[in-house]
N, C-alpha and C positions, 0 to 999 in steps of 0.2 A: 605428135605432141609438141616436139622442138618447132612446128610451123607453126601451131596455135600462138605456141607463148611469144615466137616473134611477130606476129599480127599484132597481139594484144599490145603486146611496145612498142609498135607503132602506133594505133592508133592512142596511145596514153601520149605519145611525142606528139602527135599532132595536134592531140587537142590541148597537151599544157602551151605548142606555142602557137595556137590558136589564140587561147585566153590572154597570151601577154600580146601578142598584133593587136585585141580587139582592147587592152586596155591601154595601150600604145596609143591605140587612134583615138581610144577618149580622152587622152590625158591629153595630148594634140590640140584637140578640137574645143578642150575645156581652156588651155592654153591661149589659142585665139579668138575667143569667146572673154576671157578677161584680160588678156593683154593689146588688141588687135580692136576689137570691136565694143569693150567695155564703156569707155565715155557716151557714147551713139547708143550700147543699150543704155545707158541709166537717164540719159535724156530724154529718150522716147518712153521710158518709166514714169518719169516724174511728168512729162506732159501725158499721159495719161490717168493719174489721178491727181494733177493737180488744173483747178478750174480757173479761167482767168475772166473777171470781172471789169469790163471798161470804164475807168474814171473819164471823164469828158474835161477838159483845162476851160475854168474863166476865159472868157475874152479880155482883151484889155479894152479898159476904158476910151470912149473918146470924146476931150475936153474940145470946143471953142476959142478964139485967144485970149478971153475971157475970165478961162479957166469954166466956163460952164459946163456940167455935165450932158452932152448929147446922148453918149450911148454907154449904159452898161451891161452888166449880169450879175441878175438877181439867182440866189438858187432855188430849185424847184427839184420834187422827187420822181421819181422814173420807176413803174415795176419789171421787174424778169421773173423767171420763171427757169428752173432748175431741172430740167424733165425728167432726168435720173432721177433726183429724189424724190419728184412727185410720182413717177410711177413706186416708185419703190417703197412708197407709203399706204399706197393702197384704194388712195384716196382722191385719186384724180377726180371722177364723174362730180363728187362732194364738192371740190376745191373748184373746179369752175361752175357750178352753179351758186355757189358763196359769192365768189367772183364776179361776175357775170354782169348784176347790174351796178354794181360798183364801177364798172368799168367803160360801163354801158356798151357791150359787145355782146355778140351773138354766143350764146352756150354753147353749142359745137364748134361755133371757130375758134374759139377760148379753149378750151379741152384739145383739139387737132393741135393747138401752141404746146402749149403745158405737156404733152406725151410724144412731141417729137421727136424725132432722132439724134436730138443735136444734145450738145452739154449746155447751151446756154440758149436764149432765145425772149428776146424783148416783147411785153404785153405792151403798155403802153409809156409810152415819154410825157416828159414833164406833166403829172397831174396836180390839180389842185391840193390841197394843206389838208381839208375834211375829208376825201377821199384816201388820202396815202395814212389815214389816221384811221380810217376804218378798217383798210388792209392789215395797219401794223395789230391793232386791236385782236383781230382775226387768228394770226398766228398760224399761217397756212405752212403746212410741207413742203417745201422748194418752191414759196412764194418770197422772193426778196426786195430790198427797196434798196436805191440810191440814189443819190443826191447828184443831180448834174445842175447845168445854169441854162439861164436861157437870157437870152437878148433885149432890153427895155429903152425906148427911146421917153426920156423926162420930159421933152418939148413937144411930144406929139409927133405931127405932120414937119415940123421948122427943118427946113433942110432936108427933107427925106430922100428925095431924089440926089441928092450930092450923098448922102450919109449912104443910103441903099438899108440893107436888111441881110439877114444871117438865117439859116433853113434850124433842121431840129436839128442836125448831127452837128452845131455850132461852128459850119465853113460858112464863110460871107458869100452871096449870092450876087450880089448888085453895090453898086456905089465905089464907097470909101471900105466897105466890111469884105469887098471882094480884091479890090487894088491892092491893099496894104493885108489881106488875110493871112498871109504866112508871118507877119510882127504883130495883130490880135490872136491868134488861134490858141497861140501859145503850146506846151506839151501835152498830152494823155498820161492821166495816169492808169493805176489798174490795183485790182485785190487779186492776190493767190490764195485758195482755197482748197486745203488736201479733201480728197474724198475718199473714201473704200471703192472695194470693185463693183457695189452695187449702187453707188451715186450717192450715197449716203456720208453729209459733213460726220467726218469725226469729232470727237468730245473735245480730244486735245491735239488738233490737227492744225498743220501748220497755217496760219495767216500773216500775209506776207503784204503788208500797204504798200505802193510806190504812188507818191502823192503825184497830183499835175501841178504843171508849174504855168500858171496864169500870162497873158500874153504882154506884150508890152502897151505902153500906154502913148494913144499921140496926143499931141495939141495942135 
């Protein structure tokens, strides 16, 4: 009888400081978890529902010594495509066949963009004014529209071989638009966009503009 009831109080000893070792080590671990490693998680938090949007920066202008305008940037609209929210709408097959000749692109490679695996992913750049009006008209689930620039030469051909040209992503390729490209290009801006865990913009979720800052100007 006196052995039972000393077993019994052991194992009550061991297993009260069983429970304070195993709340030792959580309190430990919750410890380094918010003192230790806290900033890195809440960073890898926020870039995880939060979307970033690429603003494209003006170029800068470039005058003759004339002051003529040779080259500027006009703006123009660009679509993307939100795949989280479009899948998570329901409505993908729908949304690129709406799509589709709007954009003039193939329906399944339209729909392959629009359901990728990525959080963002560009349909097409700079379209025409009736086209990015019939999209905005549409009102599609994780179809969005922004505004980047694109490149215009006022004279035509006058100088083109000295001046050169600028590709879609607004780096200069040739000329003066490649030599002097890092004082045209100017910054990037961007949109932050909170979303849920299922890709889905929130109501009143954080939007966050960091405008571009347009490039410098030569003569």
């Amino acid at each position: 009888m006196q052995t039972t009831t000393i077993l019994m109080r052991r194992r009550i000893a061991y297993l009260f400081f069983g429970v304070i070792a195993a709340f030792f080590l959580l309190s430990v671990r919750l410890a380094y978890l918010q003192f230790v490693t806290g900033d890195e998680l809440q960073l890898k938090a926020e870039q995880l529902r939060m979307r970033e949007v690429p603003i494209a920066a003006k170029r800068g202008t470039i005058f003759d010594r004339n002051m003529n305008k040779l080259a500027i940037s006009v703006s123009a609209d660009s679509i993307y495509a939100l795949p989280p929210e479009v899948k998570a709408s329901g409505k993908a097959e729908a949304t690129a066949k709406q799509l589709a000749p709007i954009l003039e692109m193939e329906e399944a490679k339209l729909l392959e963009k629009i359901t990728a695996a990525r959080s963002f992913e560009w349909l097409k750049r700079k379209i025409d004014f009736e086209k990015a009006q019939k999209i905005r008209e549409l009102d599609l689930p994780g179809i969005k529209i922004v505004e980047e620039s694109q490149r215009f030469y006022p004279k035509d051909n006058l100088a083109a071989h000295v001046l050169g040209f600028s590709g879609v992503d607004n780096q200069g390729l040739e000329g003066i638009e490649i030599v002097r490209d890092q004082d045209l290009k100017g910054v990037p801006g961007n949109i932050l966009v909170e979303y849920d865990a299922r890709g889905r913009e929130l109501p009143h979720a954080v939007h966050k503009y960091n405008p571009p800052w347009m490039g410098k100007v030569l003569c």
